[in-house]
Each structure stands twice: as C-alpha cells, then as structure tokens.
C-alpha positions as CSV (number, residue, x, y, z in Angstrom):
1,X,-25.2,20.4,24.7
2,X,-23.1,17.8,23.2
3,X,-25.0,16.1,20.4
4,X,-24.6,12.3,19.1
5,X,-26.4,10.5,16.1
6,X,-26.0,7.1,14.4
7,X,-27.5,6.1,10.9
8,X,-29.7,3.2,11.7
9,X,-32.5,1.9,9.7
10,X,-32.7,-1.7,10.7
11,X,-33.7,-1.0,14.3
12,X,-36.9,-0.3,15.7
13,X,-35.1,2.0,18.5
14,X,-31.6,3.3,19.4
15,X,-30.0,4.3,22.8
16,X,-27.0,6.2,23.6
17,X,-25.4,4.9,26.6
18,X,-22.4,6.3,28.3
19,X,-21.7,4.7,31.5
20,X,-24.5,3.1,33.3
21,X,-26.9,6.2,31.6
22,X,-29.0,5.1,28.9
23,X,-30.3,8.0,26.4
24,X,-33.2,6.9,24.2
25,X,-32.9,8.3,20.5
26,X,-35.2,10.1,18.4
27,X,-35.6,9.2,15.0
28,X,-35.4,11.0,12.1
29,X,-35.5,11.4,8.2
30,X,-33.6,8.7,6.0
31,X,-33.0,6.4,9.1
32,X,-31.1,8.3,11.0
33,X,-31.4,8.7,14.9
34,X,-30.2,11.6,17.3
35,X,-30.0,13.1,20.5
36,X,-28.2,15.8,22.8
37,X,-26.9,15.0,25.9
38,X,-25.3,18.2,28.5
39,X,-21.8,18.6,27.8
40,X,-19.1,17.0,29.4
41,X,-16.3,18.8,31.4
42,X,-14.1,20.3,28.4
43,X,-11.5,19.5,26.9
44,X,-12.1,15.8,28.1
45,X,-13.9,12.5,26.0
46,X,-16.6,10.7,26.6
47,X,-16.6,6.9,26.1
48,X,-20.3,5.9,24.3
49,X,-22.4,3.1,23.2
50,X,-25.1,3.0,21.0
51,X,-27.9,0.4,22.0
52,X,-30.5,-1.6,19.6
53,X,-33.2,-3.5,19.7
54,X,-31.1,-6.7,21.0
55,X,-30.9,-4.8,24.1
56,X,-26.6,-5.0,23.9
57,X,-24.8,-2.1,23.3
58,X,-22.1,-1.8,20.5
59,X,-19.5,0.8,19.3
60,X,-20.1,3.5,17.0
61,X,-20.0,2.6,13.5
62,X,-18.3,5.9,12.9
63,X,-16.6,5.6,15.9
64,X,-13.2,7.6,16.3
65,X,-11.7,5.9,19.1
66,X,-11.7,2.4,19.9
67,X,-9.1,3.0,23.5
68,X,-10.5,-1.1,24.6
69,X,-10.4,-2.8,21.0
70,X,-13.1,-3.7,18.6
71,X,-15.1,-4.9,21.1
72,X,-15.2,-1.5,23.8
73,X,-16.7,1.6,23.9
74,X,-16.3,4.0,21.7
75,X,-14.7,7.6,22.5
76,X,-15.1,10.9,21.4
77,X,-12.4,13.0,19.7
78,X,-12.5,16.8,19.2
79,X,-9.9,17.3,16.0
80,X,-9.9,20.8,16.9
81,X,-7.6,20.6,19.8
82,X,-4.3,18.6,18.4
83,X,-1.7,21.3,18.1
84,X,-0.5,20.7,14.3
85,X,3.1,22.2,13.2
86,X,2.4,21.6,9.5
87,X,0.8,25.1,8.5
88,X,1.8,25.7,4.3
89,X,2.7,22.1,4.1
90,X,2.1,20.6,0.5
91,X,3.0,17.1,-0.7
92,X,5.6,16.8,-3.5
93,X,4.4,15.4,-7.3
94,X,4.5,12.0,-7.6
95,X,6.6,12.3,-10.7
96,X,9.4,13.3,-7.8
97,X,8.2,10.5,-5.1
98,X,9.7,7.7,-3.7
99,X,7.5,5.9,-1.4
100,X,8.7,4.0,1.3
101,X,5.9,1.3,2.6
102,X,5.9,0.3,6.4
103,X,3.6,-1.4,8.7
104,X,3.7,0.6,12.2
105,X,3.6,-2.8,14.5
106,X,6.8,-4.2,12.8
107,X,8.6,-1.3,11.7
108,X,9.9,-0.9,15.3
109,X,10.2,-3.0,18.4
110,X,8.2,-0.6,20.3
111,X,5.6,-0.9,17.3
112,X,3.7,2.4,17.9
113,X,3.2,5.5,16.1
114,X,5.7,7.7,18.2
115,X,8.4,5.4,18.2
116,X,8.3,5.5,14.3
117,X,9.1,9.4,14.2
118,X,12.0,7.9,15.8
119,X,12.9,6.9,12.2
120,X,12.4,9.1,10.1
121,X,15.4,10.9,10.1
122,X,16.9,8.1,8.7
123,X,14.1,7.7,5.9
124,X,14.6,11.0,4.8
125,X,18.2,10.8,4.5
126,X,17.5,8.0,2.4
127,X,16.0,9.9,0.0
128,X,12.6,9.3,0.5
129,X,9.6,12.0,-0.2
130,X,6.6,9.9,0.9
131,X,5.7,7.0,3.5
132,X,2.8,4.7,3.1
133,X,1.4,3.1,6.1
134,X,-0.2,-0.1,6.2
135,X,-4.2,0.3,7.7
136,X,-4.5,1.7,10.9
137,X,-7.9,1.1,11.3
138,X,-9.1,0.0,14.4
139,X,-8.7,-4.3,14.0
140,X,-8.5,-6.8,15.8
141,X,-6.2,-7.9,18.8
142,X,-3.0,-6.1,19.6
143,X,-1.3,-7.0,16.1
144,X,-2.4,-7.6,12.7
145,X,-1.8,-6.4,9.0
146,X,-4.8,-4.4,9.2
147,X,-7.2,-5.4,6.4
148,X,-9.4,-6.9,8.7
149,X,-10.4,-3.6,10.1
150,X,-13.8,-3.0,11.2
151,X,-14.1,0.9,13.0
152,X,-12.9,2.7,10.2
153,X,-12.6,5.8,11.3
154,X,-10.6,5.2,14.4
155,X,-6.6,4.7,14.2
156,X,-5.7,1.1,16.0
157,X,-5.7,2.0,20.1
158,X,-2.5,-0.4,20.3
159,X,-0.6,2.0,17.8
160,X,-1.1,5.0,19.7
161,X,-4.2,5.6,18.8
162,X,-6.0,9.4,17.5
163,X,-3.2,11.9,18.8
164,X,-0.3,9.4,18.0
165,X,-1.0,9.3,14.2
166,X,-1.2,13.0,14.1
167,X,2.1,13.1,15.9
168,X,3.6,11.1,13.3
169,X,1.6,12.9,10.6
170,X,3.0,15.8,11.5
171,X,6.7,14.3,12.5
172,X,6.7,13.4,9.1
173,X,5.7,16.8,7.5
174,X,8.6,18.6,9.8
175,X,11.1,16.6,7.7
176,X,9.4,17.1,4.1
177,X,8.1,13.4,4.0
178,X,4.5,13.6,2.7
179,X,2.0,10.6,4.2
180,X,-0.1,8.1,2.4
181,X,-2.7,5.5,4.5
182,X,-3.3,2.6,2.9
183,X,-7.5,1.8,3.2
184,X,-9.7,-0.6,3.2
185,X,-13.1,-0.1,1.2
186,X,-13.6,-3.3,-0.4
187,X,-14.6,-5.7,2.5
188,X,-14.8,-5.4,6.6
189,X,-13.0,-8.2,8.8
190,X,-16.0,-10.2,10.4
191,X,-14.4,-10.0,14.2
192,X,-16.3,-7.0,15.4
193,X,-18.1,-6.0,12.4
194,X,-21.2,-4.6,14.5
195,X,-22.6,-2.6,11.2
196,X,-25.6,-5.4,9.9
197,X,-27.0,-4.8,13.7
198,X,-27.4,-1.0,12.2
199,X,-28.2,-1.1,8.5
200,X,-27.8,-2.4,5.2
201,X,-24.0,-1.7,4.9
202,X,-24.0,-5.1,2.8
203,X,-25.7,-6.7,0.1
204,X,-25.7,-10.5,-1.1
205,X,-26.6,-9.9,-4.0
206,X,-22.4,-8.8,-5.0
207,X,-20.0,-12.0,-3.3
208,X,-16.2,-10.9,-2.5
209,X,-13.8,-13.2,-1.4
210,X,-14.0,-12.2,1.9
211,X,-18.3,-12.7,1.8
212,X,-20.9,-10.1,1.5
213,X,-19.8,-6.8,-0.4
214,X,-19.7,-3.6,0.9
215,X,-23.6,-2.2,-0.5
216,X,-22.8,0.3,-3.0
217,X,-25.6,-0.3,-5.3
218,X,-28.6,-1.7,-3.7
219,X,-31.0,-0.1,-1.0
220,X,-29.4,2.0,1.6
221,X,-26.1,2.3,-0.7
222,X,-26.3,6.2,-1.0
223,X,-25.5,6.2,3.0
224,X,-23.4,3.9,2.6
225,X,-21.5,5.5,0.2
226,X,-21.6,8.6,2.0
227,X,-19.8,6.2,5.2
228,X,-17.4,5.9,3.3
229,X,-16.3,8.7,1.4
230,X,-16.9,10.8,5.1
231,X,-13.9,8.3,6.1
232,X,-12.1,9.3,3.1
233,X,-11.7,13.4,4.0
234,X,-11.7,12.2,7.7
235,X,-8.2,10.6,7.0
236,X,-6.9,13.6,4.6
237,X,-8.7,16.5,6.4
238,X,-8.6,15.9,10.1
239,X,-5.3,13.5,9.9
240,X,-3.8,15.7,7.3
241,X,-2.9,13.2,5.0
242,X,-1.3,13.8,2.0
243,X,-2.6,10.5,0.2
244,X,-4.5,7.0,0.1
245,X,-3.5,3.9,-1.0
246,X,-6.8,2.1,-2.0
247,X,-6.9,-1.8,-1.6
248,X,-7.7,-4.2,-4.4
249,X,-10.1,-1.8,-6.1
250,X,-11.3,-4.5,-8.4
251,X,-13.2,-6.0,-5.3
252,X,-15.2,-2.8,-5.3
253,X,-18.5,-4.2,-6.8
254,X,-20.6,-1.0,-7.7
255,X,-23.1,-1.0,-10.9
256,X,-24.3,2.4,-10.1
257,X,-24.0,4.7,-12.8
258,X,-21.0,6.9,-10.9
259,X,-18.9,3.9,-9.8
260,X,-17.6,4.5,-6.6
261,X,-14.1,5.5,-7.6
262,X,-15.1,8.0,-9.5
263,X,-17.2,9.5,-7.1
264,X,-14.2,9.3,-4.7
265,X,-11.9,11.2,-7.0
266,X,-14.6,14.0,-7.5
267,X,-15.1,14.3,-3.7
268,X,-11.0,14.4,-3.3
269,X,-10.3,17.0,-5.6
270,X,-13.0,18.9,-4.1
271,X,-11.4,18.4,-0.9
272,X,-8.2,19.1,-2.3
273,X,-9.5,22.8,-3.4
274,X,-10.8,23.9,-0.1
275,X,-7.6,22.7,1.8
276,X,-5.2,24.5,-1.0
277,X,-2.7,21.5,-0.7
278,X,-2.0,18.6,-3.1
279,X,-4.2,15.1,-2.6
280,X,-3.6,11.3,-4.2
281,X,-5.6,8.7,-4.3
282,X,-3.2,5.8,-5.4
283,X,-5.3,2.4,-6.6
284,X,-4.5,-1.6,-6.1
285,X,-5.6,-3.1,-9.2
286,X,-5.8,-7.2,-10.3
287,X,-7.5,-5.7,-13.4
288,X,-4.9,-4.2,-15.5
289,X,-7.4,-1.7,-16.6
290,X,-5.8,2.0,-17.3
291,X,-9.4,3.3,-16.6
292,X,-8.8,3.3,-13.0
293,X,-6.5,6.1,-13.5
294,X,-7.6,7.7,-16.9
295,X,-9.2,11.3,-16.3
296,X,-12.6,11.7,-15.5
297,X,-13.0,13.6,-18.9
298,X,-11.6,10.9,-21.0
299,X,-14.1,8.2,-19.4
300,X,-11.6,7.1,-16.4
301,X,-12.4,7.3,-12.6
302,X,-9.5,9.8,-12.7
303,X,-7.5,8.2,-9.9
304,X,-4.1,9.9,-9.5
305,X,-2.2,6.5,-9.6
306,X,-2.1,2.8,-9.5
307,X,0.2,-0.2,-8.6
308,X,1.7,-2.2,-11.3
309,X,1.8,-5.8,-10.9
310,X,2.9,-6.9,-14.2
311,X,6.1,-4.9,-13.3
312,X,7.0,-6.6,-10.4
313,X,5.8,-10.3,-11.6
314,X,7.9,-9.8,-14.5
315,X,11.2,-8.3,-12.6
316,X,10.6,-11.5,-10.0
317,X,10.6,-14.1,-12.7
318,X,13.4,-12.7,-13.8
319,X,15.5,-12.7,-10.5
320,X,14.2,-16.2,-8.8
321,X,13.3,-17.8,-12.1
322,X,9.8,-18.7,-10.0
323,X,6.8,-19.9,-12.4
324,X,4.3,-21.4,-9.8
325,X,0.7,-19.5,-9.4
326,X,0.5,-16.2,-11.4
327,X,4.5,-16.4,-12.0
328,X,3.4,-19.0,-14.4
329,X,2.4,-16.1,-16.8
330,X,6.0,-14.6,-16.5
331,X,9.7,-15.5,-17.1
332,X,10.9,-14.4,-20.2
333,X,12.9,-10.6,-20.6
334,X,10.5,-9.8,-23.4
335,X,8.2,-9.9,-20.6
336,X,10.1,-6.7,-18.4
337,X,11.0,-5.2,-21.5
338,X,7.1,-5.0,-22.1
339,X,6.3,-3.9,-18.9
340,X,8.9,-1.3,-18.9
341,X,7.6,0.1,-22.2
342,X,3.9,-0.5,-22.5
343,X,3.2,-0.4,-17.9
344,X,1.4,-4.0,-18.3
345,X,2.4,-7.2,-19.7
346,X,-1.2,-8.4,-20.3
347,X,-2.9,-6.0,-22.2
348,X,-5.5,-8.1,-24.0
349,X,-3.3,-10.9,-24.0
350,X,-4.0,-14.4,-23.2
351,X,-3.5,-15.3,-20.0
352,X,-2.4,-19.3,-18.8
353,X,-2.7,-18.6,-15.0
354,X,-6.4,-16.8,-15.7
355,X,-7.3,-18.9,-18.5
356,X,-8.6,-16.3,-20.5
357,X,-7.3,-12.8,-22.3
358,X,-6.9,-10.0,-19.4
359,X,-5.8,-6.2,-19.6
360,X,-6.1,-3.5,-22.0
361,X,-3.6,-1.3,-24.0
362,X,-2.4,1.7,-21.9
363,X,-2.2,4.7,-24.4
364,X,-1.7,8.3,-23.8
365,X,-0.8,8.0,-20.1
366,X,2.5,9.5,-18.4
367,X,3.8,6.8,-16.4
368,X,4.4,8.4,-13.0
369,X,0.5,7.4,-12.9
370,X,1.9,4.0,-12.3
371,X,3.7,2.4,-9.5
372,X,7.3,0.2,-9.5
373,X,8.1,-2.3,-6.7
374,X,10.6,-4.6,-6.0
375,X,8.7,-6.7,-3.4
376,X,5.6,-5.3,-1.1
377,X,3.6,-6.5,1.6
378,X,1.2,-9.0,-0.7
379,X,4.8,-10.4,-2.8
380,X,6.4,-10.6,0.8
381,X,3.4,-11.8,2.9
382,X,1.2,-14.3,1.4
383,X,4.6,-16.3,0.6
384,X,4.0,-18.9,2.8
385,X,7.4,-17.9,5.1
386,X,7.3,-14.4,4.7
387,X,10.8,-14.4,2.5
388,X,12.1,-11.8,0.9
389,X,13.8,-11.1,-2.4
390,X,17.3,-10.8,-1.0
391,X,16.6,-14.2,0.9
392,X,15.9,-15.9,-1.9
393,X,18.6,-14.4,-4.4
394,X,22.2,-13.6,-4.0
395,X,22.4,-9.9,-2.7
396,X,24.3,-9.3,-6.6
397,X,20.8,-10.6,-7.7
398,X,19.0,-8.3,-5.6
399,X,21.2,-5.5,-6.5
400,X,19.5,-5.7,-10.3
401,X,16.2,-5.6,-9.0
402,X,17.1,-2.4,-6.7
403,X,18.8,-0.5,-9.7
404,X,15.9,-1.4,-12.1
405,X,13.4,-0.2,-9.7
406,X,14.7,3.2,-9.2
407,X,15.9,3.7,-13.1
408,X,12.2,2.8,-14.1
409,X,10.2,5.0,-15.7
410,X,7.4,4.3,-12.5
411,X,7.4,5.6,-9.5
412,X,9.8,3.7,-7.0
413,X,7.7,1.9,-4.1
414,X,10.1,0.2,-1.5
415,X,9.2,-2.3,1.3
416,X,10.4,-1.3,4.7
417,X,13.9,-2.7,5.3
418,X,14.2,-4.0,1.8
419,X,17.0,-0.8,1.3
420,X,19.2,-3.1,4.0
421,X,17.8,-6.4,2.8
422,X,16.1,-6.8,6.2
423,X,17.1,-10.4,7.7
424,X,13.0,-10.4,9.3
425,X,10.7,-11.5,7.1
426,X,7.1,-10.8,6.7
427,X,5.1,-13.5,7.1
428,X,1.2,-13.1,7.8
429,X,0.0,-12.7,11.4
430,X,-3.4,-12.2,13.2
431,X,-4.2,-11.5,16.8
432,X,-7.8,-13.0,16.7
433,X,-10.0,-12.8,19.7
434,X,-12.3,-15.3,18.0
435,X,-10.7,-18.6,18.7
436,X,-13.1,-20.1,16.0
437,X,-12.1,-17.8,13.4
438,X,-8.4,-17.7,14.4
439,X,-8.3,-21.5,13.5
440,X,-10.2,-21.0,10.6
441,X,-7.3,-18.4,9.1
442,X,-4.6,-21.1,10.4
443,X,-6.3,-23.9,8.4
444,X,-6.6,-21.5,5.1
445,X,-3.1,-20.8,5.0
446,X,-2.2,-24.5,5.7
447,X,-4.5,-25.4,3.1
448,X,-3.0,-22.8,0.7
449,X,0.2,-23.6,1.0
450,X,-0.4,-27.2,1.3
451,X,-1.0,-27.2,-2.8
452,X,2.3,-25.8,-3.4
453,X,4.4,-28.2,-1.4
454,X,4.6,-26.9,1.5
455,X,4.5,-28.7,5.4
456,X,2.2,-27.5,7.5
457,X,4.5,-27.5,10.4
458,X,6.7,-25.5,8.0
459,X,4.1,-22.4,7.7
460,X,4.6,-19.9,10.3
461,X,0.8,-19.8,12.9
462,X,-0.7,-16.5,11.6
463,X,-2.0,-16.8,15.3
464,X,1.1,-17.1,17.0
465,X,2.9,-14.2,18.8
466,X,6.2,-15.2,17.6
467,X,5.2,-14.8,13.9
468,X,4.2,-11.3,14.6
469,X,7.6,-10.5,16.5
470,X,9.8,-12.4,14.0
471,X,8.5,-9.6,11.4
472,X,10.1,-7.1,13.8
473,X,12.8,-4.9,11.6
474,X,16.3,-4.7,13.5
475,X,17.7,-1.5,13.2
476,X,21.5,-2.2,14.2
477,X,22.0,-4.4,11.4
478,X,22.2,-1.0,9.1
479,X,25.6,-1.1,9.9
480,X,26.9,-4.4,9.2
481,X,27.4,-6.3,6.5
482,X,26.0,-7.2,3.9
483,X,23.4,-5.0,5.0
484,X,25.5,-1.6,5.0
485,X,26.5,-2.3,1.1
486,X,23.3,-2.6,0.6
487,X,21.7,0.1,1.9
488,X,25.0,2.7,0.2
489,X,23.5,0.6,-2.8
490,X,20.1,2.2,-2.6
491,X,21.3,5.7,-1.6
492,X,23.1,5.7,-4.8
493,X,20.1,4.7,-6.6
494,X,17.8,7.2,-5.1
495,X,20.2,10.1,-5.0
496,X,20.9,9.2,-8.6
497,X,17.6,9.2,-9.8
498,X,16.9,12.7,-7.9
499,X,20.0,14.3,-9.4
500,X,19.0,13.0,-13.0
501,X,15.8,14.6,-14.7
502,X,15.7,12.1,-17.4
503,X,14.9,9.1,-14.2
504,X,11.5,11.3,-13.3
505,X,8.3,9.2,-14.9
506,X,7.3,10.6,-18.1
507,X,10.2,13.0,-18.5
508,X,11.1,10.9,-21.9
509,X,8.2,8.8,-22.2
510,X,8.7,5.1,-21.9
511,X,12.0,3.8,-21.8
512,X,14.0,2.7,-24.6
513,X,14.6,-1.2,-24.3
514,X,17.0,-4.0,-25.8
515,X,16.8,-7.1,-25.0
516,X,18.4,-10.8,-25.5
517,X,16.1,-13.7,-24.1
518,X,18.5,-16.4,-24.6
519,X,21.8,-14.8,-23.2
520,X,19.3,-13.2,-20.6
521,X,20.3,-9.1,-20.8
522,X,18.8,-6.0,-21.0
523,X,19.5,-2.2,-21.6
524,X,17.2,0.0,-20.8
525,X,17.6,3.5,-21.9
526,X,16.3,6.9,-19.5
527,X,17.3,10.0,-21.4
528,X,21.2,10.2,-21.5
529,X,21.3,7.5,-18.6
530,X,21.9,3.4,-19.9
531,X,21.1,0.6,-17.9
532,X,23.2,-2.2,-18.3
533,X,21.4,-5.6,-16.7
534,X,23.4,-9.1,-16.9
535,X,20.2,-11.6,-15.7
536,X,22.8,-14.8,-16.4
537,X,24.6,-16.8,-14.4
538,X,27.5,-16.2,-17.0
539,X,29.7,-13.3,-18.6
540,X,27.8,-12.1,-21.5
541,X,28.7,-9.3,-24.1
542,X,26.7,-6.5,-24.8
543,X,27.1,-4.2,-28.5
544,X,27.5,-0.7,-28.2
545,X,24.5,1.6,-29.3
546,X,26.5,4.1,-31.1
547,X,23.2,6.5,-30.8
548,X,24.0,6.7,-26.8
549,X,27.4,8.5,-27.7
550,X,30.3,8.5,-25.5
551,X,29.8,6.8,-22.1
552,X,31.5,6.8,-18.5
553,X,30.4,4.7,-15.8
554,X,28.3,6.4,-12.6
555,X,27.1,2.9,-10.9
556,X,28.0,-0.6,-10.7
557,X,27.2,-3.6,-9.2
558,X,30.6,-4.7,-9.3
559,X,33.7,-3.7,-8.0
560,X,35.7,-3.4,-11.6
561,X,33.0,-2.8,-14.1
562,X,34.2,-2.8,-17.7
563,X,34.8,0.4,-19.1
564,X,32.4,1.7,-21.7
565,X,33.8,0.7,-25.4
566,X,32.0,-0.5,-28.6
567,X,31.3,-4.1,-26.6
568,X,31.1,-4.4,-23.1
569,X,31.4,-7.5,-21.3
570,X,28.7,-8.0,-17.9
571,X,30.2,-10.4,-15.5
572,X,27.3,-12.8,-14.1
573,X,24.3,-11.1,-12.2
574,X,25.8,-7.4,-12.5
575,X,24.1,-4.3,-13.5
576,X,26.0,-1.2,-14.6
577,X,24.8,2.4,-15.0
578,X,26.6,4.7,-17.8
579,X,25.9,7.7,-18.3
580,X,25.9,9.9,-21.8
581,X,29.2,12.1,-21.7
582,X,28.9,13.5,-25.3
C-alpha cells in the first residue's frame, strides 16, 4: 500500500486524486487527513492531486515534484533510489570558504542543473570551496529569480528538476565544492500559492512587504512551523546539502517565545549529529543585529553566519562614489575602515536613510561568522539595468574592490562571472503566468525606478524573455580581454588568501586599519600581509609603518608598482599587496 496525507484544517473534506480516480480522505488528529492507496508498479511515480471542498484539485503543499509547473500535478519521489557518489563527504569550515553565488537559469545557456556540472571544473580551479545557488523552488514560469516560490519542497521542473539537483549536488561534492541553497521562509510568491485553500499557513495579524506573513505565531503556527523546518532537513538530508542561505531573516515575524531561527538552528545541529557531516545555516539580515548569529547559549539564535551589508555599501561608495537610497548613509573611508574592523557601520548609530539609530555593537564574535561581497544578486539586480560593478568603474577600480574582498577579514562571497567581470548583467526577470500580476511587477519597477531618474522605456520588462536571456553568462569571453586579466586577477587573490593563514577570518582578529579621508587611502593590515588601497583619482603617498618591518611586493594592480621604502607612492586607483619579509 502506498500511503498519502496532507495537513488540512480549513476543509470540511479532502480527496486524493490521481488520474481520473478520486480517493476520499479520512481525517484525523490535529487536522490532518490520510489514506492508502495499492501501490503503484515500482520503481515508477505517481502524479497526485489533493481535492477540497471547492471541488478543484490542487498540488501538494509538500509536494516534491512539480514536472507541469505551479499549476500541475504533483509527483511522487522516492529519495531512496538516486545513486549518490558522495559517501564520507564533509563540507570545509567557513573560516576556509569562498563562496561562489550563481543562479542555475543564467549561469549557462542551457540553464539546467546538469549543464552547470559542466562548470565546475573551472570553479574549482578558481579556488572556490563552496557554491550557493539561488532558490530552486518550484516558481513560476520557465525563468525567474526564485523568491516567488510557492512548492517548496520541489526543485524547479525547468532546471532539471528532483534527480538533476542531486546530480549537481553530487557533481559538486566529486570536486570538493560543498553546496549551499539559498531559501525562502519569509514570504510565498502569490502565483500558485494553493496553501490558504488548506490551512492557516498565514496570518494578518504580521504584514510583510510581500502581504500576509508566513503564521509562525498565531493558530495553526506549530504545523506550520513544523512545514517548514521539514523543508529545511528535506534540502540538507535528502539533497545532501551542505548549507542554507536564509532570505531577509528580518521579515521573519515570529513573537513566539523560541523565534523561529532559533528553533531552526537547534533542529540543524541535531540534523547535523545524526548525518556525522558539517551543516550552515548562513542568514540575510537588514537588521544589523549580531544576535542572529550569537550562540544559543549567549542569548543568539546561534546561526552559523550572516551577510554583511554595511561591508559592501561601504566598499561601493567607495568605488562609484554613489549616495542615492541607502548609499546615502555611506561614502567616507572611515566608513570601510569601520566595517573592516567593527563588521557593521551602524551599530547604534544614527541613521539618515532610516531616520533613526540602527544596529548594535558586535563584541566577542570571530568574523568568519560574517560574510564579504563585492556585488550579489540584490546590489546587481534591483539596479534598475542590472549593471555591474566593473560596468560602472574602470576595471583598475574594480581591481580594489576584488583585492579587498579576498584580503578581508569576512568570508569572500563572489557573484557569478564577477571573477571575469561578466559583460551580462543581471537585471530582474519574471516569467508570470498571471498576466495581471505580470503587469503589476512591470509597473512596480517602473514606479521604482521612476523616483530615481530613470525612463521607463530605459528599465529592462521583468516580463520580457530577452531580459531573462540578456542575464545569460558567456563563457568564451574567459579568454579575452579585459576579461582574462581579470579573472588571473582573482586567481591571485584567492590562491593568495589560501596560501596565507593570516587572510583566514578571525585568525588575527579584526584587521588593523589606517586611513586618510581626504587624500582617499587605506591600509589594511592581515597578519604579516599589508594592503595598500589608492581610492583617488591622483598619485598619493603613503608613510611607512615601521612596525610592519621589511616589505616585498606579492600583488599589484599595476604593472610597476613602487617598491616598498619608508614612503610609497600609489599611482591613481591601484592597490598593492606587500608582504612582511622580516
């Protein structure tokens, strides 16, 4: 017998229906309904609905499978019968990683799963330890960014669906490249979002951006709760995932005495002791609030890690010399040099763009519990063309953002392509089925961008096909120029930073910083390592620290840096590595 159940309080009765058979449903204890069915031929699927009261029949809310879209049946899928490779696998510390974020529809021209394995042999020659995929749950159309997912537990059918993700998973594994998936647990997209006709997996009672939260708090939360940390060890049990990357975590509305997080951290490490193999959860945070990551015994949620904003803003400012929207709280290089030292600019400090203070102090925290980025999806993205660092700036520019990144004392995130500066951007793109709601994202972005300037006509249509393809990364151009300096530019950097024990996060602590805001440099001290950083447009002079001892040079952004001496003299936008010789 093959059994089949659905948590479903709302309705006064539930059918299972595969084909033209209809199966009424018994119910049982806290809402839940179930019933067993003969078993199927083995080894194959079966493609199920589940119908309510409305008399239509509607996917799975925990379906695994969504072959036909949002909108089709759902499938079964037995775990047990992929053939992993990966036996004794185990991810490497963060304090080692370098992360390497892709979406899987643009990251090839094939835009699958398999055809990214295809690539990973280059990924790991970078130097990269861990990839972070973009959602994969099932959303809708063909293409999209993915936080409009609405089947959560099933990996998007036009990806390659189930077996295709493990294939990669386990691709990636084979060439010691640990997996994280970024997921969704603060909202659901509404295009497809079949989970009111079932229960109370949302409450008005907590407003998101996006509308009704996710019910964490009110009636019917602990199963709700329960859906989602079940899609949690889904994704690092059966998917053997090594990580996740959660979005905006401060959209998370949850007054319960555990807060969600927490609870997720307790049910991960948990995890992570019965599979024997090392687990991350890795957080998006607007709140600059070290709690997110600060142990469960020292009164955190005892995530592993989280992304650091203030970093990048900071870095950007300093590179475009942007200071519209949040860039307005930026600009100055007492403003890196704080975030290099201290992980977050605002830490109980006023903030213009917010109108109010924001942050808090981070104290007694290594910082590979932090992440470091040069540009990501969101800083690339909601631009309104998609641009990217290296086509805003001169690539000498974007040479001193690279170096800085991987000479951090965070661990070094980098956007897919960005190590070749990419010539595709990333602009936003939908593949809505709704036509109302398709025009409804068009006019938002129009509207948003609208405020800052911008032509409507010069926005790219989220809807349109082309905006989706232009994203697209083109291989070949590895080899040309300016993109093959480039990329020999980040292999230095990463290979450096792996052959150098003072780069590792929390090795020394927080860097050692000295900075000039009016001639616009910085030197940033790792252990016996300096980093030299020219943000002017000019030559400027920089003392010699007699404390770092003698000095040779190991990179440069220049062709014929200055040799180390009691002053050095930085030709414009240049950034040169020494390192300590006595």
């Amino acid at each position: 017998m093959q059994a089949f159940q659905v948590w479903a309080p709302h309705p006064t009765s539930v059918a299972l229906k595969i084909g033209d058979q209809v199966y009424p449903m018994a119910p049982s204890a806290g809402g839940w309904w179930r019933v067993s069915i003969p078993d199927s031929e083995p080894g194959t699927d079966v493609e199920y609905q589940f119908v309510v009261d409305d008399g239509a029949a509607y996917p799975d809310p925990r379906s695994p499978w969504q072959p036909r879209g949002i909108h089709g049946p759902s499938r079964t899928v037995d775990h047990r019968r992929f053939p992993w490779t990966d036996q004794g696998w185990e991810a490497p510390p963060l304090s080692s990683a370098v992360i390497y974020e892709l979406h899987t529809g643009t990251f090839t021209l094939e835009g699958t799963f398999d055809a990214a394995v295809e690539k990973l042999d280059l990924l790991a020659d970078l130097g990269v330890t861990h990839i972070e995929i973009m959602p994969v749950a099932e959303f809708p159309g063909a293409w999209g960014w993915g936080y409009d997912g609405v089947d959560l537990f099933a990996p998007h059918h036009a990806y390659g669906g189930p077996d295709g993700l493990k294939r990669l998973v386990d691709a990636c594994h084979a060439r010691g490249l640990a997996v994280l998936l970024d997921v969704v647990y603060n909202h659901l997209g509404p295009d497809g979002n079949y989970l009111g006709k079932f229960g109370p997996y949302f409450n008005d009672h907590h407003q998101t951006v996006w509308g009704s939260a996710i019910n964490l708090d009110g009636p019917g939360s602990q199963e709700v709760r329960r859906f989602l940390l079940d899609n949690a060890v889904m994704w690092l049990r059966d998917y053997h995932m090594d990580g996740l990357r959660l979005d905006a975590v401060h959209a998370i509305v949850d007054s319960s005495p555990i807060h969600f997080l927490e609870e997720l951290a307790i049910v991960v490490d948990e995890l992570q002791s019965q599979l024997g193999r090392r687990l991350v959860l890795i957080a998006e945070s607007d709140l600059n609030d070290p709690r997110v990551v600060i142990p469960r015994d020292g009164g955190g949620y005892g995530l592993h890690a989280q992304w650091s904003d203030d970093f990048h803003h900071a870095l950007h400012c300093m590179l475009t010399g942007e200071t519209s929207g949040y860039y307005a709280d930026y600009g100055s290089v007492s403003d890196l040099a704080q975030a290099l030292t201290g992980v977050f600019v605002y830490n109980n400090r006023f903030s213009s763009f917010r109108g109010r203070m924001h942050g808090r102090p981070v104290e007694n925290l290594s910082f590979d519990h932090f992440l470091g980025y040069l540009q990501n999806h969101d800083q690339i993205g909601n631009r309104a063309q998609g641009e990217r660092i290296h086509q805003m700036v001169s690539t000498q520019v974007a040479m001193i953002g690279a170096a800085l990144v991987l000479t951090a004392p965070f661990v070094p995130m980098i956007f897919q392509g960005e190590e070749w500066g990419a010539s595709s951007p990333f602009p936003y793109f939908t593949d809505h089925e709704d036509l109302e709601l398709a025009q409804m994202v068009r006019q938002g972005r129009w509207e948003e961008f609208a405020a800052f300037g911008w032509n409507p006509e010069q926005i790219p249509d989220p809807q349109d096909e082309q905006t989706f393809l232009s994203a697209k990364l083109n291989w070949d151009e590895r080899e040309r120029e300016p993109h093959s300096s480039m990329l020999e530019w980040y292999r230095s950097l990463i290979r450096l930073r792996k052959e150098h024990p003072d780069l590792s996060p929390g090795s020394t602590g927080p860097a050692h910083v000295d900075f000039d805001v009016e001639a616009n440099w910085l030197r940033v001290q790792r252990g016996g390592l300096v980093v030299l950083c020219n943000f002017a447009a000019a030559p400027v002079t920089i003392s010699h620290d007699s404390r770092f001892g003698s000095m040779e040079v190991v990179l440069a952004s220049v062709p014929q840096p200055p040799a180390p001496g009691e002053e050095m003299q930085l030709p414009p936008h240049s950034v040169i590595i020494l390192r300590q010789v006595s």
